[in-house]
C-alpha positions, 0 to 999 in steps of 0.5 A: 016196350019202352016209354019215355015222358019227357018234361021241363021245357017252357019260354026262357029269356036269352041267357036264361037256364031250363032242366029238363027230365025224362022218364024211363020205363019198359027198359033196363035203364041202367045198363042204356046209354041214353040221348037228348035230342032236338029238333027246331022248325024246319029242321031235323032231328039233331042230337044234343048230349048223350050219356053212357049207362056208367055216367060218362057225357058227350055233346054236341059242339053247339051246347058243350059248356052250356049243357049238361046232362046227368042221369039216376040210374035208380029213379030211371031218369036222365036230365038236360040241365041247359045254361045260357040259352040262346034262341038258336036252342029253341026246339022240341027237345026229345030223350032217347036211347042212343045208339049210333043207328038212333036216326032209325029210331021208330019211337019217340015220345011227346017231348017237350017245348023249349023258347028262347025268346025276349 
């Protein structure tokens, strides 16, 4: 059964930088491709980067040249490392597998809080 524990948010001033990383276990990580996903107030579930169990990225529109995400395969971990944050980032932000079925998904773990905020 997978968990996952994800860490590292907090408050950060505009233009400020976070990394987040998220623990993996109950899976075979390194053959997943896995996701980091937000969502804000009042909004849904929106997906941020993904990254293929070779290491290949993807992302959102919003976030590409600012993230960056990375992954140890023998750590089981995946990392959202987050540069000029703006406070349109603000959001819980959540790991995951991804899949392109994951707006299905019934587990998501605790995630963790990102403010951008002066």
């Amino acid at each position: 059964q997978v968990q996952l524990v994800e860490s590292g948010g907090g408050l950060v001033q505009p233009g400020g930088s976070l990394r987040l990383s998220c623990r993996a276990s109950g899976i075979i990580f390194s053959f997943i491709a896995m996701g980091w996903y937000r969502q804000a107030p009042g909004k849904q579930r929106e997906l941020v980067a993904t990254i293929t169990s070779g290491g290949i990225p993807n992302y959102a529109d919003s976030v590409k040249g600012r993230f960056t995400i990375s992954r140890d395969n023998a750590k089981n971990m995946v990392y959202l490392q987050m540069n000029s944050l703006q406070p349109e980032d603000t959001a819980v932000y959540y790991c995951n597998l991804w899949r392109r079925d994951w707006g299905t998904f019934d587990y998501w773990g605790q995630g963790t809080q990102v403010t951008v905020s002066s």
